[in-house]
C-alpha positions as a Markdown table, in Angstrom:
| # | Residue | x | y | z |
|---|---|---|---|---|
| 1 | Unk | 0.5 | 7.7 | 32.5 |
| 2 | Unk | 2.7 | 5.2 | 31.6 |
| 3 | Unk | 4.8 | 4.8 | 28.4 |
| 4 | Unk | 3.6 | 6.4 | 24.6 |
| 5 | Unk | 1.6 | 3.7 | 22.3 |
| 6 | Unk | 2.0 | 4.7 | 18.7 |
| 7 | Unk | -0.5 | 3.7 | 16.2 |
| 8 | Unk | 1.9 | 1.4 | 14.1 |
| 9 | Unk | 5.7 | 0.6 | 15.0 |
| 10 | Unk | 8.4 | -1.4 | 13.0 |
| 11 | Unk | 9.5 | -5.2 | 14.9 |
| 12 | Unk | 13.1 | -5.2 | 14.9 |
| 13 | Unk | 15.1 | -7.8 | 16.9 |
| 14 | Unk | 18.5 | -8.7 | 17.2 |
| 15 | Unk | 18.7 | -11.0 | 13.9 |
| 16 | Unk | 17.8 | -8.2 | 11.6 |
| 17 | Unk | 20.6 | -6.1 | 13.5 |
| 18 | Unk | 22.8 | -9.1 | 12.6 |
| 19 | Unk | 22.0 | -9.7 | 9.4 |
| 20 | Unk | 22.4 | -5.9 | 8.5 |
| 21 | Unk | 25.8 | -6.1 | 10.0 |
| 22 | Unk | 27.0 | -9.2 | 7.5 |
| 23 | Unk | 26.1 | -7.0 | 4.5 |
| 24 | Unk | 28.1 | -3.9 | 6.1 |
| 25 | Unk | 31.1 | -6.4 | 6.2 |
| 26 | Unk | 30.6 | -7.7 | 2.5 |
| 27 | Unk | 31.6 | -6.5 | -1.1 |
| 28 | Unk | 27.8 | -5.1 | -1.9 |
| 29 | Unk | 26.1 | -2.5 | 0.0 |
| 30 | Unk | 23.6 | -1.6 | -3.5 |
| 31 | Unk | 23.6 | -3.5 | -6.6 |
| 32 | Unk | 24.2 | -6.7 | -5.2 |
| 33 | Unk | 23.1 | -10.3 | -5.0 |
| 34 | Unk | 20.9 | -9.4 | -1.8 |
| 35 | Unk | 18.5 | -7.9 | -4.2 |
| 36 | Unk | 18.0 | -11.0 | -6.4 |
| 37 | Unk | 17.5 | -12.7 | -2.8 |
| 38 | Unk | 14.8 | -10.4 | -1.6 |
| 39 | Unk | 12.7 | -10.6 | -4.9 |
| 40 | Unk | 12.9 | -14.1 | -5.2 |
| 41 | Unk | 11.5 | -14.5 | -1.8 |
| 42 | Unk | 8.7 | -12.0 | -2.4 |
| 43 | Unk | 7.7 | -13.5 | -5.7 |
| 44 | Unk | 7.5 | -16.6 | -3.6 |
| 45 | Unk | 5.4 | -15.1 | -1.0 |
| 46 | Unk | 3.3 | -13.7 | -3.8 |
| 47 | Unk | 2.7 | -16.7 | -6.1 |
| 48 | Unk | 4.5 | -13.8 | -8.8 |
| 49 | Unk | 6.4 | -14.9 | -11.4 |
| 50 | Unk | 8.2 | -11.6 | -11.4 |
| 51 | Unk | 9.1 | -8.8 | -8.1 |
| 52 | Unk | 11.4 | -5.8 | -8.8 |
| 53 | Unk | 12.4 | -3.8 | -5.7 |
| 54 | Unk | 12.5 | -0.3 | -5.5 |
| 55 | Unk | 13.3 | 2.1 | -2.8 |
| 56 | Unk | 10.0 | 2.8 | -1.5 |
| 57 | Unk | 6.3 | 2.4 | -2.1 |
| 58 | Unk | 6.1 | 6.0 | -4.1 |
| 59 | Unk | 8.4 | 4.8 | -6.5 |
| 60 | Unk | 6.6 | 1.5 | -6.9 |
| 61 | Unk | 3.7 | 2.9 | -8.2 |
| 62 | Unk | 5.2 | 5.5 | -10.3 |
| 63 | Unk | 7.4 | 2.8 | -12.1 |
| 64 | Unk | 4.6 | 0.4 | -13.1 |
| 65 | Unk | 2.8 | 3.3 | -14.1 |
| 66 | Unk | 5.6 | 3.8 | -16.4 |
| 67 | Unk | 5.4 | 0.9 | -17.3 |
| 68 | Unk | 2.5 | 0.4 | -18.8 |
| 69 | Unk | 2.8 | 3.8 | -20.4 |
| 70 | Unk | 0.5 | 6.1 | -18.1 |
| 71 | Unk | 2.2 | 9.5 | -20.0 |
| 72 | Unk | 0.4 | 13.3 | -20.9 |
| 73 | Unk | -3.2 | 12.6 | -22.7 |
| 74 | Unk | -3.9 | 10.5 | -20.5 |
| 75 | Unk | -6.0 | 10.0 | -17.1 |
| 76 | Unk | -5.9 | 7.8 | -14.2 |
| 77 | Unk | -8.4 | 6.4 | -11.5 |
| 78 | Unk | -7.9 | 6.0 | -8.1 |
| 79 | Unk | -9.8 | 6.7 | -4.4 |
| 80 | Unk | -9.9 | 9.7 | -2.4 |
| 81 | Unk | -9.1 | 7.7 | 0.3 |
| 82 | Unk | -5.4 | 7.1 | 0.1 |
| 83 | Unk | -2.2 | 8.6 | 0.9 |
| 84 | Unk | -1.1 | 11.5 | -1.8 |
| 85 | Unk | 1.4 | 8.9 | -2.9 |
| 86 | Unk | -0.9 | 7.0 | -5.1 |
| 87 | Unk | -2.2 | 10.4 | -7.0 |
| 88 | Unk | 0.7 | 12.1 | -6.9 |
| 89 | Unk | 2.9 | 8.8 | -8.7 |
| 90 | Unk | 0.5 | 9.2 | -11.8 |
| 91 | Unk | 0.5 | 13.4 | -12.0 |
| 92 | Unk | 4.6 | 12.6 | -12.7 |
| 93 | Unk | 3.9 | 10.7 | -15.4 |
| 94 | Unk | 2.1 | 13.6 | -16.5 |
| 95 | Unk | -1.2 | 11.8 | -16.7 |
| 96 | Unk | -4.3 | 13.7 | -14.9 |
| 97 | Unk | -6.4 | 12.6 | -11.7 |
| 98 | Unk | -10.2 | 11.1 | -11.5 |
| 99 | Unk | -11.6 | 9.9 | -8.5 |
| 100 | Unk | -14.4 | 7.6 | -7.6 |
| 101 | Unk | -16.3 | 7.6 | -4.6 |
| 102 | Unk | -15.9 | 4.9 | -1.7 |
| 103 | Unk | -18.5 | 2.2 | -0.6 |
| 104 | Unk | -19.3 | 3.2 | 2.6 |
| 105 | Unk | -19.0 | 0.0 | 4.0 |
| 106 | Unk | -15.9 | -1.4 | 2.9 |
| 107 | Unk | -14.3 | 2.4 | 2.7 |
| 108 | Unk | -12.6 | 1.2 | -0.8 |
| 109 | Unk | -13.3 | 2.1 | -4.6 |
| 110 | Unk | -17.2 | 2.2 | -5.2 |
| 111 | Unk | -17.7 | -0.3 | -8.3 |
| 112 | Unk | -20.7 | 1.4 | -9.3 |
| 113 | Unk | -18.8 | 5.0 | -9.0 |
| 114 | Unk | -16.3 | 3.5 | -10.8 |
| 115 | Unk | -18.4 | 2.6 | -13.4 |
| 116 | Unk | -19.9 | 6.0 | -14.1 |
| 117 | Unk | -16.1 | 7.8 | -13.6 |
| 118 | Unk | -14.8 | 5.3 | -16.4 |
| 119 | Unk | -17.9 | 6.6 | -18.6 |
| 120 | Unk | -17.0 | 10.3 | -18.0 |
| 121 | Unk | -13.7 | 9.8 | -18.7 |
| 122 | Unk | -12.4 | 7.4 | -21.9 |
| 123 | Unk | -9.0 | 9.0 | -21.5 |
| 124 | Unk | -8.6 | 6.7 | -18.2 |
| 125 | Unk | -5.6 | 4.7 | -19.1 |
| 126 | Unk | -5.3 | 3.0 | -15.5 |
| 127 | Unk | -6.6 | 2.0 | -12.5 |
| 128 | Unk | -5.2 | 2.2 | -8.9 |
| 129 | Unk | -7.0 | 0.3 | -6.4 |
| 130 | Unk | -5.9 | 0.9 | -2.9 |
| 131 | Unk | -6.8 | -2.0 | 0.0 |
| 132 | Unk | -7.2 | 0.3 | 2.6 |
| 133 | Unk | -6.1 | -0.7 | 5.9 |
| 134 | Unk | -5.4 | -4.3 | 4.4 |
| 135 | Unk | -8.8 | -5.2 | 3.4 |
| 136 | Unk | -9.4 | -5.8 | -0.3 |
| 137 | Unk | -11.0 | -4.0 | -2.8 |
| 138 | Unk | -13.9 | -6.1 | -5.0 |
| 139 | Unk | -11.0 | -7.0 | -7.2 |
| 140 | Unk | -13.6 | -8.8 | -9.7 |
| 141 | Unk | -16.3 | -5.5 | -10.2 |
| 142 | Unk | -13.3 | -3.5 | -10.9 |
| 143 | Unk | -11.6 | -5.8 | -13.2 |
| 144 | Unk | -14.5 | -6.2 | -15.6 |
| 145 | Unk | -14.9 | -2.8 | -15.9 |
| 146 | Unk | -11.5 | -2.4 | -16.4 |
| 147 | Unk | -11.8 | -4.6 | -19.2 |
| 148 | Unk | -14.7 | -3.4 | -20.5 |
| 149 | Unk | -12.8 | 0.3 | -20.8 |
| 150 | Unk | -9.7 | -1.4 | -22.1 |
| 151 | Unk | -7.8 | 0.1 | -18.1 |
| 152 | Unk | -4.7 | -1.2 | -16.7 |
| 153 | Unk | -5.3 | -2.2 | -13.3 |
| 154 | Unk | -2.4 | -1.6 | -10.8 |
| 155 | Unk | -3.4 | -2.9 | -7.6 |
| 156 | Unk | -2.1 | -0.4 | -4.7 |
| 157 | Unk | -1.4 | -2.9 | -2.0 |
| 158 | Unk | 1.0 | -1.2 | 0.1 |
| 159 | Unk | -1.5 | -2.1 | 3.0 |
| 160 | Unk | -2.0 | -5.7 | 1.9 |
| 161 | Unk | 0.7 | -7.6 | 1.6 |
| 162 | Unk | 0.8 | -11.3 | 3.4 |
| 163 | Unk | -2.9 | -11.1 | 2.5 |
| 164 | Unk | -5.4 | -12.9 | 0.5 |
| 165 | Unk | -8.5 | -12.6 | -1.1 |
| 166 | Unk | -11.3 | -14.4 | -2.5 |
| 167 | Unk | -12.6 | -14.3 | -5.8 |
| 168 | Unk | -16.2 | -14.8 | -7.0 |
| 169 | Unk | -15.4 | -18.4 | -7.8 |
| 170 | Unk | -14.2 | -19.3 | -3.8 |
| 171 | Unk | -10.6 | -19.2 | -4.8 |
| 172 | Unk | -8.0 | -17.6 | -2.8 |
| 173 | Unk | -5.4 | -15.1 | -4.2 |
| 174 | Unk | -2.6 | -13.7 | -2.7 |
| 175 | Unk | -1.6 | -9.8 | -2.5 |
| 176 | Unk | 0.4 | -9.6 | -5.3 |
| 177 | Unk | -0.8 | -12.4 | -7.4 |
| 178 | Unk | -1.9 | -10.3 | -10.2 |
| 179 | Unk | -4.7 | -12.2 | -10.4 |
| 180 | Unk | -6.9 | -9.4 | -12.0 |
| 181 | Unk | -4.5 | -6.9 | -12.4 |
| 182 | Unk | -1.3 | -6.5 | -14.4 |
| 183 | Unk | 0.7 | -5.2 | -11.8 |
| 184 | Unk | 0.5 | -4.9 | -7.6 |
| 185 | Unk | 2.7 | -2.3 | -5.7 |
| 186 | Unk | 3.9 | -2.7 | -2.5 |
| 187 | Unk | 5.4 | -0.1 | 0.1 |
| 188 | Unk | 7.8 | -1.3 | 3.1 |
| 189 | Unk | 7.9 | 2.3 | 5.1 |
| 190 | Unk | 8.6 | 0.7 | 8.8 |
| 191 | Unk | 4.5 | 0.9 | 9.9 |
| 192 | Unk | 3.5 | -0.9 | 7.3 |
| 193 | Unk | 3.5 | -5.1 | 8.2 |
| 194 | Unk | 7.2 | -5.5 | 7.6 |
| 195 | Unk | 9.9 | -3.1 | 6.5 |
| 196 | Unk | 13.4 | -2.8 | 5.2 |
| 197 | Unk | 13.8 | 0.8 | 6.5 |
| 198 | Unk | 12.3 | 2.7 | 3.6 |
| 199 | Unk | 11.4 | 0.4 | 0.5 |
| 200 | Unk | 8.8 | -1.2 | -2.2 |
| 201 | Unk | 8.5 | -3.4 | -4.7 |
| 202 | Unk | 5.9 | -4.4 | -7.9 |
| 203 | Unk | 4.8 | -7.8 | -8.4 |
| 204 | Unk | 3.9 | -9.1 | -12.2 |
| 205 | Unk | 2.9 | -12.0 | -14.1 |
| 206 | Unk | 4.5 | -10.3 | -16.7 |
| 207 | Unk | 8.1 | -10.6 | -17.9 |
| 208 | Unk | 8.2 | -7.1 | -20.4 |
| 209 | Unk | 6.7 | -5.0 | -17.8 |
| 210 | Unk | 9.3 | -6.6 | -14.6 |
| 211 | Unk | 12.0 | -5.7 | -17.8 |
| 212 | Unk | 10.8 | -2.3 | -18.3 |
| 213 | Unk | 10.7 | -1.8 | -14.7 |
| 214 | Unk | 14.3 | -3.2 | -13.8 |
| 215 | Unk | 15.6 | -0.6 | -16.1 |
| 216 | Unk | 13.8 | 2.4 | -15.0 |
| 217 | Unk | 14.9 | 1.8 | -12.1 |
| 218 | Unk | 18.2 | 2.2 | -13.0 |
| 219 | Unk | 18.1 | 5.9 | -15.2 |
| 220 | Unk | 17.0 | 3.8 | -17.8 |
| 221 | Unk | 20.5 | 2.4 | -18.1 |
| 222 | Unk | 21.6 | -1.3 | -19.4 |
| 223 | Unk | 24.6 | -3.0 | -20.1 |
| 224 | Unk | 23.0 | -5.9 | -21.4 |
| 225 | Unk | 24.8 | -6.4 | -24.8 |
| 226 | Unk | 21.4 | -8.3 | -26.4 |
| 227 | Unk | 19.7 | -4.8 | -25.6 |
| 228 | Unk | 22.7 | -2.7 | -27.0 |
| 229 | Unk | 22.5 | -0.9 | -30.2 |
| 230 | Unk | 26.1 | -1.0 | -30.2 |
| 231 | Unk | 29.5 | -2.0 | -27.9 |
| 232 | Unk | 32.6 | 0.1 | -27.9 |
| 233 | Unk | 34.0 | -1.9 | -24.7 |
| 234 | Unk | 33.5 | -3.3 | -21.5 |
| 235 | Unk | 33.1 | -0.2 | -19.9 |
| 236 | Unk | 29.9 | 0.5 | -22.8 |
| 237 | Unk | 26.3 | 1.3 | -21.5 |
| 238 | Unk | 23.3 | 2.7 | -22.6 |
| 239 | Unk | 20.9 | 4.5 | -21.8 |
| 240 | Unk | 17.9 | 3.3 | -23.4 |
| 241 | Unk | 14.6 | 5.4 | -21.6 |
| 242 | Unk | 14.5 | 8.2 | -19.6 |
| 243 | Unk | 14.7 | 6.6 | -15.6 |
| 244 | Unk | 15.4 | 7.2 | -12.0 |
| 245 | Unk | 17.3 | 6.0 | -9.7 |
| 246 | Unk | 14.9 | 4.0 | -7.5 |
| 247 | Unk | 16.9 | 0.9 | -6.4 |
| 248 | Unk | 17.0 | -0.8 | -3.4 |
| 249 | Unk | 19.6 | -1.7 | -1.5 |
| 250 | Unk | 21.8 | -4.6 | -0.4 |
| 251 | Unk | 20.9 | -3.4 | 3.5 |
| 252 | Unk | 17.6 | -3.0 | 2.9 |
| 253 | Unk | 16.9 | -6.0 | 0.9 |
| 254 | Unk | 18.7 | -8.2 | 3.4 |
| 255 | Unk | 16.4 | -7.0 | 6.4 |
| 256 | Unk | 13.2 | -7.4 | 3.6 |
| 257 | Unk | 14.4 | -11.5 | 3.8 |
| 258 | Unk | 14.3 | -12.1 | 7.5 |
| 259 | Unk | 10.8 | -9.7 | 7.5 |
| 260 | Unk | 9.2 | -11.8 | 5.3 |
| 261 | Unk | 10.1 | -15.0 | 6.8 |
| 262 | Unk | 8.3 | -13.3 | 10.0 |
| 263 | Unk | 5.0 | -12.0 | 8.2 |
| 264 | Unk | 2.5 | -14.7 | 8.6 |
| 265 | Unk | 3.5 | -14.9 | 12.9 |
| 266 | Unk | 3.1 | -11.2 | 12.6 |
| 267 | Unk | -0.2 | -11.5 | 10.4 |
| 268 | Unk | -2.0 | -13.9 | 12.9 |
| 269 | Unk | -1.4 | -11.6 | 16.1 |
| 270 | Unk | -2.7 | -8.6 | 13.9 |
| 271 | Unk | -5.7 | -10.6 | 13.1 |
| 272 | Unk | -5.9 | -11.4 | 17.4 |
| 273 | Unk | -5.7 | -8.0 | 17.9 |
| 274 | Unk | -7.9 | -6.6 | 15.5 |
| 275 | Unk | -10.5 | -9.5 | 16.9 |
| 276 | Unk | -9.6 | -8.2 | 20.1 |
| 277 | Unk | -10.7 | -4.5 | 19.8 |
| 278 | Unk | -13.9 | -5.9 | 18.0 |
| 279 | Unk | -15.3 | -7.5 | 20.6 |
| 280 | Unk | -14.3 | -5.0 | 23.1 |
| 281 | Unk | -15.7 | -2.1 | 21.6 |
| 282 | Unk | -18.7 | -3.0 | 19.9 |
| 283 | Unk | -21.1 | -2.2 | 22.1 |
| 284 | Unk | -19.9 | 1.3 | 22.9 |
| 285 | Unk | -22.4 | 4.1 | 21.6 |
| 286 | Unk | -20.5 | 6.3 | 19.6 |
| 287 | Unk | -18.0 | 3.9 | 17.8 |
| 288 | Unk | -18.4 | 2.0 | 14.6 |
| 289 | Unk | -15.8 | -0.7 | 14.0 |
| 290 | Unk | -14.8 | -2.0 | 10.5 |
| 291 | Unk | -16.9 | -3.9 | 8.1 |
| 292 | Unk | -15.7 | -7.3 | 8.2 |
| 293 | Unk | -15.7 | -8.5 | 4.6 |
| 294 | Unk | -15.8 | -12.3 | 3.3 |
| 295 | Unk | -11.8 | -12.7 | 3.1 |
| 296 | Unk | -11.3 | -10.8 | 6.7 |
| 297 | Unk | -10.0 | -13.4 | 8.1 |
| 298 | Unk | -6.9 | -13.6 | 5.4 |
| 299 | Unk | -5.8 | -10.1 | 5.6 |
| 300 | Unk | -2.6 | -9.1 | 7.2 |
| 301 | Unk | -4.3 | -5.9 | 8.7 |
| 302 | Unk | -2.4 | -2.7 | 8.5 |
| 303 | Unk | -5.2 | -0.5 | 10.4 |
| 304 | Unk | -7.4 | -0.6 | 12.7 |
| 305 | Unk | -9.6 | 2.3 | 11.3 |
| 306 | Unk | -12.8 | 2.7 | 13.6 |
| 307 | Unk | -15.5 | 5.2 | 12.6 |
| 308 | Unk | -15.9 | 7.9 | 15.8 |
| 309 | Unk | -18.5 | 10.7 | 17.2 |
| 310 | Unk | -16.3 | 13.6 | 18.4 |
| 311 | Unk | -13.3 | 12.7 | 16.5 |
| 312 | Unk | -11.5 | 16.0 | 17.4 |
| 313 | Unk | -12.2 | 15.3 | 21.0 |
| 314 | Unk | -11.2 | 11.8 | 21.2 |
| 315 | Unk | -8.3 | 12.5 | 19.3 |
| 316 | Unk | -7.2 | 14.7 | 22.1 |
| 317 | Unk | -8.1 | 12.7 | 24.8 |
| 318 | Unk | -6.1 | 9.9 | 23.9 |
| 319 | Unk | -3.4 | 11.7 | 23.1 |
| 320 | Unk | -3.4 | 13.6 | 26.2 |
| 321 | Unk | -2.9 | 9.5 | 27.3 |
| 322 | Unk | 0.1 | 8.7 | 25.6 |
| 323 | Unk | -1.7 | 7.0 | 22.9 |
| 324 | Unk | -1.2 | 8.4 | 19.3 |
| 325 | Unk | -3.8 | 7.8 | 17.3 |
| 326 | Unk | -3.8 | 9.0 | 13.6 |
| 327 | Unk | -6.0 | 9.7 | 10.6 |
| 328 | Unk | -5.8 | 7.9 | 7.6 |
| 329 | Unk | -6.6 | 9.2 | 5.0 |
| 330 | Unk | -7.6 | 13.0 | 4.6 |
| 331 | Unk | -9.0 | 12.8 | 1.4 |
| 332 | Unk | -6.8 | 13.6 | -1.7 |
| 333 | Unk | -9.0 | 15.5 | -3.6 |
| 334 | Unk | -9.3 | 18.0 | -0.7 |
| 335 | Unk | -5.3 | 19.0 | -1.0 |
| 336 | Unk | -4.5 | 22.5 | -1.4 |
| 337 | Unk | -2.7 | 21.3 | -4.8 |
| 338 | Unk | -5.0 | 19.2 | -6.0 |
| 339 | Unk | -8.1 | 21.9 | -5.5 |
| 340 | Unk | -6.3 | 24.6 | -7.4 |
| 341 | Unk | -5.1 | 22.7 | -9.6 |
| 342 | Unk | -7.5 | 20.7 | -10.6 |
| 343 | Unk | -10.7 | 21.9 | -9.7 |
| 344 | Unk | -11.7 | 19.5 | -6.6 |
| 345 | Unk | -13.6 | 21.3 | -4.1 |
| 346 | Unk | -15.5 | 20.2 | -1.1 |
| 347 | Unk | -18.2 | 17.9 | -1.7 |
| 348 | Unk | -17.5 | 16.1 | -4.8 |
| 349 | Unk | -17.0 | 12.9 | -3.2 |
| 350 | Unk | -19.2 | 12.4 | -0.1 |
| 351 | Unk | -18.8 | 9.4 | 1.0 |
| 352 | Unk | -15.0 | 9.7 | 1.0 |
| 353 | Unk | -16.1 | 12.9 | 3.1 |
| 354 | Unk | -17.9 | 11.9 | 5.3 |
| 355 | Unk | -15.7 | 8.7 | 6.7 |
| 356 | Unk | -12.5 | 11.2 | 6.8 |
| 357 | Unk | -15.0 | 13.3 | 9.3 |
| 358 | Unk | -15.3 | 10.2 | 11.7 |
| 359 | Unk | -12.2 | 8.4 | 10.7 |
| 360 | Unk | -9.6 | 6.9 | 13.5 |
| 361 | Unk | -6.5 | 4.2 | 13.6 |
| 362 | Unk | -5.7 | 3.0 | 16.8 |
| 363 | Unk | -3.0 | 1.2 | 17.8 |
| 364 | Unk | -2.0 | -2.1 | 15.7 |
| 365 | Unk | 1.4 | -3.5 | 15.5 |
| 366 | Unk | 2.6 | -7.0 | 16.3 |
| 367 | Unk | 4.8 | -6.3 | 19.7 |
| 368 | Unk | 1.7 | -4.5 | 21.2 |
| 369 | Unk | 0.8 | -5.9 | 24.5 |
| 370 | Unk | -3.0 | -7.3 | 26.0 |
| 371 | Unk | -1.7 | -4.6 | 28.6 |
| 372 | Unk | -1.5 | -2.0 | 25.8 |
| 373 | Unk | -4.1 | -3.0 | 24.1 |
| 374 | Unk | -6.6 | -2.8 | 27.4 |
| 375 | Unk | -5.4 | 0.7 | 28.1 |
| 376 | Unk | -6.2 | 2.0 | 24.8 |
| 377 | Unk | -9.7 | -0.3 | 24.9 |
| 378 | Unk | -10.0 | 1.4 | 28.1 |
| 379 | Unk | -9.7 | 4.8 | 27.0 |
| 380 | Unk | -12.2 | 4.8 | 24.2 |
| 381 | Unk | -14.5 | 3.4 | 26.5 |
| 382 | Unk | -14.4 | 6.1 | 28.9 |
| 383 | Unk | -14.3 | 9.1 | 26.6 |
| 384 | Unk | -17.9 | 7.5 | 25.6 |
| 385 | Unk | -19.2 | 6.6 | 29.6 |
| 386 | Unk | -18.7 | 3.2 | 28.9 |
């Protein structure tokens, strides 16, 4: 056996190592002018008027939660299917989970499951959409529900971003557009497309809600005289809401530059190698690949989730191989927490069931080799005889 092939890796090369280096030697390691940098550059990427950065993806979503005032009383929506990241951001804002089940085609938010939770539940204040694996959600269903119920829409795109998707019109929208949502939250956690380390960010069309969020992130602290309610000095701030310190820094946001200047290189070869593994695995018995959805060809895949026979066994066998598969996700509502307490239980979701039972990631990152790529093709093949 040669060398371990983990599912997802970061792609770092000597000019990020360089770049880090010039902010170690500079005045600002936090709270500097690379932040402004990095935001401007996403908000580029994004076609976003507004990106705040924040110190990872958790932190993304529970800010614009925040922001548009997710707080006790209320309820949120969101898929089973996700890390406990998404849920877990809205339980500290005090708001309470629902969950809709997943199509079980596309593995995202079932509109029509959606449409039925929303009816149950009028205390739903947002929803979280999450683009599993980096293929988009049917951004116009939801959003006309979500109008129809009067719901904030926060697009979870923490798998998405360099994306795009098309809306029912034939236009093309990038991840983090906003286009029918008010805000989209990003994560930069090294397996995810590009990284700064740890790290997210929010994208908005919005100007109050990038405000709001900019000074949550920041214990709710300003010393922006216009915002002041009074000014004993230079030394004077205030603390205007109750915050967190969830900023970004300098290092981070220098390496987030150079990344995203790398994304689309790094987006095409994803999209070869997710091409790749579909034609070399289609015909095996026992495997089901993803569904490819109108706007595949735009994503910036972050999985390759195929649907397996024998899970536990194949898991096994590859990693008796060097190759670490994973499992994403197991489903939130099946959490020890979340059953007791909130009531989940086995069951009340079984679609979202059902593909966790069969669910597998292999390999996907840039810097992965044909070689690689053949050995792991190779070793689904022969757990199934073929």
């Amino acid at each position: 056996m040669s060398g371990k092939i983990p599912y997802g890796r970061q792609s770092i090369g000597p000019d990020e190592k360089s770049i880090v280096e010039q902010v170690l030697s500079s005045n600002w390691l936090t709270q500097g002018p690379r932040i402004a940098e990095f935001e401007q550059a996403l908000g580029e990427l994004c076609g976003a008027a507004h990106a705040v950065a924040v110190a990872n993806g958790t932190m993304a979503l529970y800010l614009a939660m925040r922001a548009v005032g997710l707080g006790p009383g209320d309820k949120f929506l969101t898929t089973p299917i996700t890390f406990a990241a998404t849920a877990n951001a809205g339980l500290l804002c005090g708001a309470e989970p629902v969950f809709a089940d997943i199509d079980p085609d596309t593995l995202n938010l079932d509109p029509a499951r959606v449409a039925e939770a929303l009816a149950r539940h009028p205390e739903i204040k947002v929803m979280l959409p999450v683009h599993l694996g980096g293929l988009f959600c049917d951004m116009d269903a939801l959003a006309d529900l979500a109008q129809q119920h009067d719901v904030a829409i926060i697009e979870d795109a923490c798998h998405a971003i360099g994306g795009q998707w098309q809306d029912r019109d034939g236009a093309w929208h990038a991840a983090g557009q906003c286009h029918r949502s008010a805000l989209t939250t990003f994560s930069f956690h090294p397996v995810k497309s590009m990284t700064t380390g740890e790290g997210g960010a929010i994208t908005t069309q919005d100007p109050e809600l990038a405000e709001k969020m900019r000074l949550l992130r920041s214990h709710g602290i300003t010393r922006d005289r216009r915002r002041m309610t009074r000014d004993e000095g230079g030394w004077f701030y205030e603390m205007q809401e109750l915050g967190i310190n969830a900023r970004l820094t300098d290092l981070q946001a220098a390496l987030g530059v150079h990344q995203l200047r790398l994304l689309p290189g790094w987006q095409s070869r994803r999209q070869e190698l997710v091409a790749r593994y579909g034609r070399r695995l289609a015909d095996v018995d026992g495997v089901r690949l993803m569904t490819r959805t109108d706007d595949a060809d735009r994503s910036c895949y972050h999985l390759m989730i195929i649907r397996v026979q024998r899970r536990r066994e194949l898991y096994d066998h590859l990693h008796a191989q060097g190759i670490l598969v994973q499992v994403h996700y197991i489903p939130v509502h099946l959490q020890p927490f979340y059953q007791r307490e909130y009531g989940f239980a086995p069951g009340d979701f079984p679609q979202a069931e059902a593909y966790y039972a069969e669910a597998l990631s292999l390999p996907l990152f840039p810097a992965l080799t044909d070689e690689e790529q053949d050995r792991v093709i190779g070793a689904v093949r022969g757990f199934y005889g073929g």
